[in-house]
Backbone as JSON Lines, residues from 0, in Angstrom:
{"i":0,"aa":"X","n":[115.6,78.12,106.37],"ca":[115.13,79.17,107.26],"c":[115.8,78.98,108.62]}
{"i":1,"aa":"X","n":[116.09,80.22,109.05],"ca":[116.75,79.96,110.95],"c":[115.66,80.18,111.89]}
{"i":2,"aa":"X","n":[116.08,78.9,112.42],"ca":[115.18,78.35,113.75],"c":[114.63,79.63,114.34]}
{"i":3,"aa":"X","n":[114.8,80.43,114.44],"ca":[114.67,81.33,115.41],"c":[113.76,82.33,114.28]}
{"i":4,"aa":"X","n":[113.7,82.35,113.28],"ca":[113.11,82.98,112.68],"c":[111.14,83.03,112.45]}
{"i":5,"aa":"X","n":[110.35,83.95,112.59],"ca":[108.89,84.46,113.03],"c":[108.37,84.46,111.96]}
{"i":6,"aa":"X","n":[107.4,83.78,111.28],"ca":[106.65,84.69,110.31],"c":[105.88,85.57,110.22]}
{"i":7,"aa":"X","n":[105.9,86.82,109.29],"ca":[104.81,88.12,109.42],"c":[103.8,87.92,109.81]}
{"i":8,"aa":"X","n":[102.49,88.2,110.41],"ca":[101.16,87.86,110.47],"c":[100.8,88.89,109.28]}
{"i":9,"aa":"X","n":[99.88,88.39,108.58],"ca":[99.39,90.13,108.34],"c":[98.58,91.08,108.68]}
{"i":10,"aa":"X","n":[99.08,92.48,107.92],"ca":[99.0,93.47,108.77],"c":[98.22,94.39,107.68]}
{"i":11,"aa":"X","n":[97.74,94.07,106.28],"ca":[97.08,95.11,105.61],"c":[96.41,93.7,104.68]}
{"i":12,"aa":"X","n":[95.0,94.4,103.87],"ca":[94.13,93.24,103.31],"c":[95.04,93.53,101.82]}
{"i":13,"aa":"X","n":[94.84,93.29,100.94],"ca":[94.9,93.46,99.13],"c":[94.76,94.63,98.77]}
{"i":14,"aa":"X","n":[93.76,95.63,99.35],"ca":[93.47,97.04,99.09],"c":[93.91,97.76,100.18]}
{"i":15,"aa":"X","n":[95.1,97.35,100.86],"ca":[95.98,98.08,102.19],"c":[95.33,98.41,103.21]}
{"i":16,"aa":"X","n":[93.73,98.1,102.95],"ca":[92.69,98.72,104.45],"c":[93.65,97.39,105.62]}
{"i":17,"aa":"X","n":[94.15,98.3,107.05],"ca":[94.46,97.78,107.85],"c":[93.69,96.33,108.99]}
{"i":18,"aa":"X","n":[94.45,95.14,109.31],"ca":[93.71,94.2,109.51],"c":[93.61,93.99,111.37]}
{"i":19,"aa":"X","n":[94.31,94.15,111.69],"ca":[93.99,95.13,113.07],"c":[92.82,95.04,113.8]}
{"i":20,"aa":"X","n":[91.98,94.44,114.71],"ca":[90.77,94.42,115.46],"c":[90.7,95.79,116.09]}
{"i":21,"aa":"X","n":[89.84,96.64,115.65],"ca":[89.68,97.94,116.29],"c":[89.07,98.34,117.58]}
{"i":22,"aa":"X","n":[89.88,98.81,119.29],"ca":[88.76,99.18,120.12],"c":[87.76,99.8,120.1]}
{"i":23,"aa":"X","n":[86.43,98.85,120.81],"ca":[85.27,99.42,120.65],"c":[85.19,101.24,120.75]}
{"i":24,"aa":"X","n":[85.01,101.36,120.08],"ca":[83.67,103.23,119.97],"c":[85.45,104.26,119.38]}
{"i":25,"aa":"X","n":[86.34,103.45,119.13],"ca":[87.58,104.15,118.07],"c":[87.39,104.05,116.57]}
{"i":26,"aa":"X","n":[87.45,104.68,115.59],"ca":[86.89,105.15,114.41],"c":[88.58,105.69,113.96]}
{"i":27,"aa":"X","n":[88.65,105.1,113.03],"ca":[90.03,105.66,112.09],"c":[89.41,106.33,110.53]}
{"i":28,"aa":"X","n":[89.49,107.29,110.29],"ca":[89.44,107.63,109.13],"c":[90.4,108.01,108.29]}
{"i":29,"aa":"X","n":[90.68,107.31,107.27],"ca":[91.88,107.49,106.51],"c":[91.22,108.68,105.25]}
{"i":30,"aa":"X","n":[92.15,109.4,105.49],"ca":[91.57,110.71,104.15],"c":[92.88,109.93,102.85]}
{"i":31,"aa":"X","n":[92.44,110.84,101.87],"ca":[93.59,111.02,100.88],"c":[94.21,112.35,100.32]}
{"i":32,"aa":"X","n":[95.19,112.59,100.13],"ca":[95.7,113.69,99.67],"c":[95.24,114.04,98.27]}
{"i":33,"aa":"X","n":[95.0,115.3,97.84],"ca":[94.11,116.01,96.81],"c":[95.35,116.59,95.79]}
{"i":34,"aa":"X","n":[96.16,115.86,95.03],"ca":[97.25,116.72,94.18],"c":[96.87,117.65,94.11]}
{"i":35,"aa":"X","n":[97.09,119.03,93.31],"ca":[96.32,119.97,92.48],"c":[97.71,120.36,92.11]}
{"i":36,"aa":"X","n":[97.32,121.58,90.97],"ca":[98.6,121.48,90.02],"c":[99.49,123.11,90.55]}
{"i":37,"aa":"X","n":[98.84,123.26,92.29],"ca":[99.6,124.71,92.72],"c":[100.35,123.95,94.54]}
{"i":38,"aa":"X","n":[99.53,122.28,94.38],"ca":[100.24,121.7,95.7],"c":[99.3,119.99,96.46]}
{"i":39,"aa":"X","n":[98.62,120.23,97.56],"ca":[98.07,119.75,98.12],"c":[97.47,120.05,98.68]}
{"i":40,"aa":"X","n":[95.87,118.94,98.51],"ca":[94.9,119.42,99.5],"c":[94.56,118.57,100.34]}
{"i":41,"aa":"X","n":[94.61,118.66,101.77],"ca":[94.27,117.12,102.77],"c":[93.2,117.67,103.76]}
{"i":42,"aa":"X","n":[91.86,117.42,103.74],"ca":[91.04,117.24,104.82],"c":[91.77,116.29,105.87]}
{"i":43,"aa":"X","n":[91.02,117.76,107.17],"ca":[91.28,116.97,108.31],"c":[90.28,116.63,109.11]}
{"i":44,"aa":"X","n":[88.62,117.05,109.11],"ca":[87.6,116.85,109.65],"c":[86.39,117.3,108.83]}
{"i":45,"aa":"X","n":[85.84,116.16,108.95],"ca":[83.85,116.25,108.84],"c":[83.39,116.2,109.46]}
{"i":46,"aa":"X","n":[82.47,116.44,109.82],"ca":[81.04,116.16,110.64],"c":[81.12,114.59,110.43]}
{"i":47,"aa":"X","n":[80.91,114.12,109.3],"ca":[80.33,112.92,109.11],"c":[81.35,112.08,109.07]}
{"i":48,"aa":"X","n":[82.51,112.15,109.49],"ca":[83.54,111.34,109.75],"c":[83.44,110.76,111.56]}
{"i":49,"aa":"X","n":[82.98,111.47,112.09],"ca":[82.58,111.73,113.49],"c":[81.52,111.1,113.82]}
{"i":50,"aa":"X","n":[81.52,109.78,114.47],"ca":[79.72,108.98,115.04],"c":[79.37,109.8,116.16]}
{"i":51,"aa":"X","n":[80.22,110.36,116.39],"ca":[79.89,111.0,118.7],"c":[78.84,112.54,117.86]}
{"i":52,"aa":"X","n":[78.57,112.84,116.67],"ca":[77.84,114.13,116.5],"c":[77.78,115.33,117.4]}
{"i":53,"aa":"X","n":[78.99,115.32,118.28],"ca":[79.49,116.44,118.75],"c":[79.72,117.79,118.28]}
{"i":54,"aa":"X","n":[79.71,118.49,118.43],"ca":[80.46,119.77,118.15],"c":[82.73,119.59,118.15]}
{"i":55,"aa":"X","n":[82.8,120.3,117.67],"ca":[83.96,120.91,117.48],"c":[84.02,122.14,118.63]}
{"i":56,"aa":"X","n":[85.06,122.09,120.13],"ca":[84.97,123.22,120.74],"c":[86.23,123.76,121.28]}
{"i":57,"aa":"X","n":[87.21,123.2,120.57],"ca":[88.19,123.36,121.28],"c":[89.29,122.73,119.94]}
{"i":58,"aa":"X","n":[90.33,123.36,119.23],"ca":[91.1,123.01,118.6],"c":[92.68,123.58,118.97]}
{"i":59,"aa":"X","n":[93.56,122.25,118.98],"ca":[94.94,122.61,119.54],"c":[95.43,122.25,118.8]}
{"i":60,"aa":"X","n":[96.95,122.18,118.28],"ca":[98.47,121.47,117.81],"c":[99.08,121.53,118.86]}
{"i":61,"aa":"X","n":[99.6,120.01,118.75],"ca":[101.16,119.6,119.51],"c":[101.77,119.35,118.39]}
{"i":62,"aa":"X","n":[103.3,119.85,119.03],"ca":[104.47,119.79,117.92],"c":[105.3,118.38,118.48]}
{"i":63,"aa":"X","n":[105.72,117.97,118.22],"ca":[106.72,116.66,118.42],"c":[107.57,116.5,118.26]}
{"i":64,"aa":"X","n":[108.91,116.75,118.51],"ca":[110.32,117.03,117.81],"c":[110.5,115.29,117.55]}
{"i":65,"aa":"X","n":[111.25,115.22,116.76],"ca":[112.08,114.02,116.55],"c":[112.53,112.88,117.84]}
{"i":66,"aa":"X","n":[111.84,111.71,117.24],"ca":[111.82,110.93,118.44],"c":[110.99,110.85,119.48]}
{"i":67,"aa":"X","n":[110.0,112.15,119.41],"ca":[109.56,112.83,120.67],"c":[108.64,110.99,121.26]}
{"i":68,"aa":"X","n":[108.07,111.59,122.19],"ca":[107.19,109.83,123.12],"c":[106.23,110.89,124.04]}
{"i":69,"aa":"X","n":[104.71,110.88,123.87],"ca":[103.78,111.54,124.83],"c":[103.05,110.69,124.97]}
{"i":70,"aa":"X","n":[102.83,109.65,126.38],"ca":[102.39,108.76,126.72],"c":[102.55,108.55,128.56]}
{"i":71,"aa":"X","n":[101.51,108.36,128.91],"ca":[100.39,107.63,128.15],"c":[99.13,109.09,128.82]}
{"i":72,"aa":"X","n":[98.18,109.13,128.04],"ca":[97.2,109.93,128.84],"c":[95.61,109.31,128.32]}
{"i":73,"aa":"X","n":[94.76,110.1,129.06],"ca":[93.18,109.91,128.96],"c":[92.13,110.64,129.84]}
{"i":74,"aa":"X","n":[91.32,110.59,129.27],"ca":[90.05,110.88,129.99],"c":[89.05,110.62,129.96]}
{"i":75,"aa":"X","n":[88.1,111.17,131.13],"ca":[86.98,110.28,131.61],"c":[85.74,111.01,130.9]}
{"i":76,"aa":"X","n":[85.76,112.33,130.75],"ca":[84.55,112.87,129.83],"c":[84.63,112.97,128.06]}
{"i":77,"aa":"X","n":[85.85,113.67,127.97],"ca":[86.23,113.74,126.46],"c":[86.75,112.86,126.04]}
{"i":78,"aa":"X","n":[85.68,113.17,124.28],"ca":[86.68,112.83,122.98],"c":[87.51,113.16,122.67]}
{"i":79,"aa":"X","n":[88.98,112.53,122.16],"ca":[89.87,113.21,120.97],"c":[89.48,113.11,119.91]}
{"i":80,"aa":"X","n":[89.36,114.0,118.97],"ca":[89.8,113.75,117.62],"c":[91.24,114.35,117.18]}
{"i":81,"aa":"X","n":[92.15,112.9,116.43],"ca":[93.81,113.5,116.14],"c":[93.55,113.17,114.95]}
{"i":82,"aa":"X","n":[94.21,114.08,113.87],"ca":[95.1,114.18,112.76],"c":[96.14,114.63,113.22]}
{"i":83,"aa":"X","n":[96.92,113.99,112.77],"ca":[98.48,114.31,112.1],"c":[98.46,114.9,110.66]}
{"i":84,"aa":"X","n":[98.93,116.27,111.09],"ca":[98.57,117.35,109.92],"c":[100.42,117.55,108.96]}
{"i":85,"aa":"X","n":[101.36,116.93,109.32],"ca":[102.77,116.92,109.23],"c":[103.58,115.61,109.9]}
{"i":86,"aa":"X","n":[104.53,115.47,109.1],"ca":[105.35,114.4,109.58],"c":[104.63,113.02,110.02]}
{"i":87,"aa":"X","n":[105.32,111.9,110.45],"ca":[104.75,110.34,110.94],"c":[104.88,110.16,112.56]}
{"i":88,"aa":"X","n":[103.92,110.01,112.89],"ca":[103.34,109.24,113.72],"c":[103.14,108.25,114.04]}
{"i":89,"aa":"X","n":[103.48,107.23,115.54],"ca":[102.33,106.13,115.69],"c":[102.11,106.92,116.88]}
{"i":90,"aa":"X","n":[100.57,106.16,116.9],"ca":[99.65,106.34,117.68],"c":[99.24,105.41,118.39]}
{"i":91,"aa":"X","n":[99.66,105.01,119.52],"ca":[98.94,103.6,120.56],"c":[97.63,103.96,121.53]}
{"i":92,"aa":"X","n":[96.76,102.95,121.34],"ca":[96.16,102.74,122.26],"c":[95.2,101.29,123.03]}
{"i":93,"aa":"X","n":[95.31,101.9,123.85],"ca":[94.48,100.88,125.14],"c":[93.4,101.11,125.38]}
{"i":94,"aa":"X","n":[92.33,99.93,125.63],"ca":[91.52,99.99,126.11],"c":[91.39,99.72,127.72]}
{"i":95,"aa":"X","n":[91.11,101.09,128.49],"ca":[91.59,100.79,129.8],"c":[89.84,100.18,130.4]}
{"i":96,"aa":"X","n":[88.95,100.21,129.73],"ca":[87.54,100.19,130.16],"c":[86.89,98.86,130.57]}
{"i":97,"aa":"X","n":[86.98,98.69,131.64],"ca":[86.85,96.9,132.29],"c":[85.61,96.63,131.44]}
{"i":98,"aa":"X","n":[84.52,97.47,131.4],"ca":[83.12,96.63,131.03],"c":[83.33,97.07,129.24]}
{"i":99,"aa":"X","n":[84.44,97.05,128.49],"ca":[84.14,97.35,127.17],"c":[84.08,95.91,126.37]}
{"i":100,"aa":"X","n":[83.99,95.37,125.76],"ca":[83.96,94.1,124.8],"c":[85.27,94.12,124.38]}
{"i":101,"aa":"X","n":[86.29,95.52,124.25],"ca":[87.58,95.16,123.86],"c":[88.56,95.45,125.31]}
{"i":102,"aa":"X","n":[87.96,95.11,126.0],"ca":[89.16,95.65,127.38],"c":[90.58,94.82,126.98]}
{"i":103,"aa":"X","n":[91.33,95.76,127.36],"ca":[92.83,95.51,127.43],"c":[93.05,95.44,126.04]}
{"i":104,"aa":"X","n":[92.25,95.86,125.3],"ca":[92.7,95.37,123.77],"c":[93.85,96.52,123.15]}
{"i":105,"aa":"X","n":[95.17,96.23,122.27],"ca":[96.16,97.5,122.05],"c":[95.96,97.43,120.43]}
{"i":106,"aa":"X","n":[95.97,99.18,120.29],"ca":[96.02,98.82,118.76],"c":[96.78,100.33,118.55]}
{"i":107,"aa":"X","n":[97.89,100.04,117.38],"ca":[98.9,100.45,117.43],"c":[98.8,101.17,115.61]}
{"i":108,"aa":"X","n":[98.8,102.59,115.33],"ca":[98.24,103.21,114.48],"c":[99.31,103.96,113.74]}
{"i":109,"aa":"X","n":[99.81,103.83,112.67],"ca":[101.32,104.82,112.11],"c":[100.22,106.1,111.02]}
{"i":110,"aa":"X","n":[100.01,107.17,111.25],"ca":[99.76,107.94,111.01],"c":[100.52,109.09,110.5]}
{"i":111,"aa":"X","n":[100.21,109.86,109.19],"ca":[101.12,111.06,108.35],"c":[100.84,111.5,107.41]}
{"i":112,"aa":"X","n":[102.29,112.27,106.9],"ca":[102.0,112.7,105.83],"c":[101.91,111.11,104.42]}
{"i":113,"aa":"X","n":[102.4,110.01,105.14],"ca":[102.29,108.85,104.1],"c":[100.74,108.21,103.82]}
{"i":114,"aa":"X","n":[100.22,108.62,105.58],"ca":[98.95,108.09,105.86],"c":[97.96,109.19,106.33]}
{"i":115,"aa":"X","n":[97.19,109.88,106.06],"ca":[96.53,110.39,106.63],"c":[95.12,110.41,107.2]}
{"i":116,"aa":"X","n":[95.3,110.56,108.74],"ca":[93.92,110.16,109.06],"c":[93.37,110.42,110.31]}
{"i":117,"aa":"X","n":[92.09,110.69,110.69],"ca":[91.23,111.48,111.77],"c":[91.23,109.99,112.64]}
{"i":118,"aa":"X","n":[91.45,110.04,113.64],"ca":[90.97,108.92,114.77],"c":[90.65,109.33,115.96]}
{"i":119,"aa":"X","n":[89.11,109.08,116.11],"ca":[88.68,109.15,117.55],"c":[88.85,108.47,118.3]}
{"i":120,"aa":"X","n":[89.02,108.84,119.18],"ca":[89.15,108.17,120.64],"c":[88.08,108.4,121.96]}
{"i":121,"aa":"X","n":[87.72,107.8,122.41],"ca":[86.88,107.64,123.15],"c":[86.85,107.95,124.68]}
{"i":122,"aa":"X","n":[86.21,108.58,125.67],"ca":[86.62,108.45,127.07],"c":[87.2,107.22,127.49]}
{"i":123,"aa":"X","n":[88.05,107.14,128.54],"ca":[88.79,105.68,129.12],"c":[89.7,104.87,128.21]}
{"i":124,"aa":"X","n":[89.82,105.32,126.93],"ca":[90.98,104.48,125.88],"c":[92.54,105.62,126.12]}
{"i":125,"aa":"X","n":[93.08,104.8,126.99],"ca":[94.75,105.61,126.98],"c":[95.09,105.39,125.86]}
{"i":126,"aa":"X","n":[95.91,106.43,125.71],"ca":[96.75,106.6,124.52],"c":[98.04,107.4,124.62]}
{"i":127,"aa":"X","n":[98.92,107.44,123.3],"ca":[100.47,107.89,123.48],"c":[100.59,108.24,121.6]}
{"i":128,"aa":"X","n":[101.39,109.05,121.87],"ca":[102.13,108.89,120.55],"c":[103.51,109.01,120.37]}
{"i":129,"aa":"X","n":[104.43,108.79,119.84],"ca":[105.78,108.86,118.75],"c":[106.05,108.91,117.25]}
{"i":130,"aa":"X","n":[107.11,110.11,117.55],"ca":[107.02,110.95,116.01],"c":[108.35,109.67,115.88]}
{"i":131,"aa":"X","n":[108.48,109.46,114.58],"ca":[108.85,107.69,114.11],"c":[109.72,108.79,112.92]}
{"i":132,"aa":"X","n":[109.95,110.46,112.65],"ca":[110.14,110.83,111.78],"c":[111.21,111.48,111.69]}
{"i":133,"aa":"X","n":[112.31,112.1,111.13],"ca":[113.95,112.81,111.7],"c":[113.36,114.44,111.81]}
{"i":134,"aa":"X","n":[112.18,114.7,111.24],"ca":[111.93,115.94,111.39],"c":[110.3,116.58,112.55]}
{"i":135,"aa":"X","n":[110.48,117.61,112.98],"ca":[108.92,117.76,113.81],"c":[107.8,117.13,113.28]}
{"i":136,"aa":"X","n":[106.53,116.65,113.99],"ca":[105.56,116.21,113.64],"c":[104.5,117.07,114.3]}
{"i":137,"aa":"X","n":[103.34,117.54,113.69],"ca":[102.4,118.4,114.07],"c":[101.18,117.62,114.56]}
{"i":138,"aa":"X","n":[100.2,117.36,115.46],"ca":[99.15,116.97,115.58],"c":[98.33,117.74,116.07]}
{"i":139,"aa":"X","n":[97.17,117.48,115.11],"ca":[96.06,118.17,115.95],"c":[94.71,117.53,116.53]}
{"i":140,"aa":"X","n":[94.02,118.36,117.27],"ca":[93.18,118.18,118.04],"c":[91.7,118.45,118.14]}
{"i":141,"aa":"X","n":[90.61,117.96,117.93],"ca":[89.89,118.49,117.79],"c":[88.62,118.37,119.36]}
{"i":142,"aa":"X","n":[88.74,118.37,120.15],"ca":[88.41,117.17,121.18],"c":[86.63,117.89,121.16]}
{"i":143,"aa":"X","n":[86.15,117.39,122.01],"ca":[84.35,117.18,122.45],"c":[84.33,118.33,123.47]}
{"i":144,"aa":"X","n":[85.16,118.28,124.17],"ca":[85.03,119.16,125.44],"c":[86.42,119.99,125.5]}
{"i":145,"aa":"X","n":[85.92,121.6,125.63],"ca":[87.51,122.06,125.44],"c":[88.23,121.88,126.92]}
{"i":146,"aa":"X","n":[89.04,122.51,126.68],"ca":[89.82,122.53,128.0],"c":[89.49,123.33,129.24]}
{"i":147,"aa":"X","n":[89.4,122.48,130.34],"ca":[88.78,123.3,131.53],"c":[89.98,123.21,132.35]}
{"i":148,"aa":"X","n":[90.76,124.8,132.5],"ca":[92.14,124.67,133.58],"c":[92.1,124.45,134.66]}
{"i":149,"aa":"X","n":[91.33,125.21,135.62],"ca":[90.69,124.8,136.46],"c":[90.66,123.79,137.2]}
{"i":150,"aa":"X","n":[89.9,122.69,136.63],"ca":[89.8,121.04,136.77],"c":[89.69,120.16,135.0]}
{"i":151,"aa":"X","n":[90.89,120.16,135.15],"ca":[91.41,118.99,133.92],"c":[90.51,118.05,133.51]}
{"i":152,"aa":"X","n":[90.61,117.4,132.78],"ca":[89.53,115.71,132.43],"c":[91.08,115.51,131.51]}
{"i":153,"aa":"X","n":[91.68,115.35,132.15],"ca":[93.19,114.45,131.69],"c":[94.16,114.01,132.72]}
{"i":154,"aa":"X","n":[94.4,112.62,132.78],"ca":[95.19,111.26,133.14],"c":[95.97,110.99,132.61]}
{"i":155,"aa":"X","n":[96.94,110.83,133.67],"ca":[98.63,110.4,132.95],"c":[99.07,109.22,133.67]}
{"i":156,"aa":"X","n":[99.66,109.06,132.75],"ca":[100.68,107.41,133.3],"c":[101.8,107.88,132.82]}
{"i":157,"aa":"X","n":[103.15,107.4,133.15],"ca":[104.52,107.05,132.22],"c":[104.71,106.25,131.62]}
{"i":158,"aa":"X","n":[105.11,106.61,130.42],"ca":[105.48,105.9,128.89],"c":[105.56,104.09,129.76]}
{"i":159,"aa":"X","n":[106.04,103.99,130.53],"ca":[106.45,102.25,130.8],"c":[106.06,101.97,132.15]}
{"i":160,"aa":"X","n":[104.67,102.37,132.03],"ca":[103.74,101.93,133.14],"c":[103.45,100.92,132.78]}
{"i":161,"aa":"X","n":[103.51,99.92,134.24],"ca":[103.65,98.48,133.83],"c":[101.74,98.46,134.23]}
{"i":162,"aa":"X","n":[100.93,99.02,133.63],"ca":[99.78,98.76,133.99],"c":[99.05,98.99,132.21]}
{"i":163,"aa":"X","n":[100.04,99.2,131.43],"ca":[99.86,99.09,130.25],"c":[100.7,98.09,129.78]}
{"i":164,"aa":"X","n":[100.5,96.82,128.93],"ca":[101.43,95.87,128.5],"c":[101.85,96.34,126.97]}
{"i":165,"aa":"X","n":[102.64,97.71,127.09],"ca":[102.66,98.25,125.61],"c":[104.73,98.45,125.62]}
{"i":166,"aa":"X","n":[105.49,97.94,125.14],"ca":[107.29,98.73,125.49],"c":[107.02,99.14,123.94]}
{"i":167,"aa":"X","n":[107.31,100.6,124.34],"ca":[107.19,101.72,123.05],"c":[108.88,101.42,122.54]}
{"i":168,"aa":"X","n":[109.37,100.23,122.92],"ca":[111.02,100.71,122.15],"c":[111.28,99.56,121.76]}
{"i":169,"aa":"X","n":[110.16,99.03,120.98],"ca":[110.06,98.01,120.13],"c":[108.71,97.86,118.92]}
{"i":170,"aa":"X","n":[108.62,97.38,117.52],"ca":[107.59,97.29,117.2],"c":[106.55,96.1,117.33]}
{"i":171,"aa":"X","n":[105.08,96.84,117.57],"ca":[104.66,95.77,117.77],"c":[104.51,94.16,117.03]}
{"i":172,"aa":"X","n":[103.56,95.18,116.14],"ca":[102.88,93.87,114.84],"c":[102.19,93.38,115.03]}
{"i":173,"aa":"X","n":[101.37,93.26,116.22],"ca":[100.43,92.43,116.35],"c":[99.75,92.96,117.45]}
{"i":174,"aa":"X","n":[98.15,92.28,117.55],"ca":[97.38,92.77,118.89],"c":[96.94,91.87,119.55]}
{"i":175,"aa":"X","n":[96.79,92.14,121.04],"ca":[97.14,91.52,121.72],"c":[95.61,91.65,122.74]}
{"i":176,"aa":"X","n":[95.17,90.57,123.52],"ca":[94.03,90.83,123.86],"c":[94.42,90.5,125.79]}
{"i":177,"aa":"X","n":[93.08,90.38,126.37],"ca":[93.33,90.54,127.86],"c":[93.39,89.0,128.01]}
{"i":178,"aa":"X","n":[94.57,88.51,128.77],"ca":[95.38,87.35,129.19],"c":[96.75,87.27,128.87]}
{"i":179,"aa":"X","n":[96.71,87.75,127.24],"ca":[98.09,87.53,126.69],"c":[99.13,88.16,127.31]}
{"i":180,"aa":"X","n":[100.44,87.4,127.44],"ca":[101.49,88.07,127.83],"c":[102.3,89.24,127.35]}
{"i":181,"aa":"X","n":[102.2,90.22,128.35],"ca":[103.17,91.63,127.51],"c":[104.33,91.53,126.77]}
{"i":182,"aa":"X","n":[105.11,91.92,125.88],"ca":[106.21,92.06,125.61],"c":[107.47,92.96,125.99]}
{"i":183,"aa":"X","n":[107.78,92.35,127.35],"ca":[108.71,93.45,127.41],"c":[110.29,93.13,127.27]}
C-alpha cells in the first residue's frame, strides 16, 4: 500500500441505509421508484413523511444546468421540503444553530433520479446544492411558509464563505463536527 494512501470510512450499512450522523430536526426520506409496465411512478410528498405537520403552501422548481452550485442560503422562519424530481444532486448542509446538539455539524446528501428523496430542512440549517449530472437537474420545493416578496425569510452566503468549513470542489466523505479542522 502507498504511504500516502486513506482508508474509506464507511459510508452506507449492509442494507445501503446511509451512516452519516444526521442534523438535529433534518429528516431524509428516501422513496422508491414504482416500475409499471407504461413507465414510472415516484412519490414526492406525504403528510406523514413530514414531523413539522405543516401544511403545504407554496410549491416551486429550480432548474440546475450542469455543474450548476446554489449555495449557501437559509432561513429563520421556514421549512424546506426538497425533492429532486430529475437528474443528481448533492445537497449540503450546516448546522448554523449555536444552541442545537448538532451545531456546526455538515452532512452532505447525493440525491436523484438514482436516489430519491424528500429532505427537510429546518429554520437556521444553511444549505447549497450541485447538480453532479451532464444534464439539467429539477428540484422541488415544498416549503412551510410561501414566499413573502416584500420581506424575504431568505439568507445568503457565497459558495466559499469561510464561515462555513464546507470547499464544494472536493468530495467530502465524511462528517465533521464543531472543532474539527475544515478542509480546504
Amino acid at each position: 500500500m502507498l504511504m500516502s494512501a486513506r482508508k474509506d470510512e464507511q459510508r452506507v450499512t449492509a442494507d445501503w441505509s446511509t451512516v452519516q450522523p444526521i442534523i438535529d430536526g433534518v429528516v431524509v426520506r428516501e422513496v422508491r421508484h414504482v416500475p409499471r409496465d407504461h413507465g414510472v411512478i415516484t412519490e414526492m410528498y406525504r403528510p406523514e413523511w413530514d414531523p413539522t405537520g405543516l401544511p403545504v403552501v407554496h410549491i416551486y422548481q429550480s432548474r440546475l444546468f450542469p455543474g450548476a452550485l446554489g449555495a449557501w442560503s437559509c432561513h429563520q422562519k421556514s421549512i424546506d421540503r426538497l425533492f429532486v424530481s430529475s437528474g443528481q444532486l448533492k445537497i449540503v448542509l450546516y448546522d448554523g444553530r449555536a444552541a442545537s446538539p448538532t451545531a456546526s455539524l455538515i452532512n452532505e446528501l447525493h440525491v436523484g433520479d438514482s436516489r430519491p428523496a424528500m429532505v427537510v430542512i429546518p429554520p437556521g440549517v444553511w444549505h447549497g446544492v450541485q447538480n453532479l449530472a451532464g444534464g439539467d437537474a429539477c428540484l422541488l420545493n415544498f416549503p412551510t411558509v410561501g414566499y413573502v416578496y416584500e420581506d424575504p425569510d431568505h439568507f445568503r452566503l457565497p459558495f466559499d464563505s469561510p464561515e462555513i468549513p464546507y470547499d464544494w470542489r472536493i468530495a467530502q466523505g465524511s462528517t465533521r463536527l464543531r472543532g474539527d479542522p475544515p478542509r480546504r
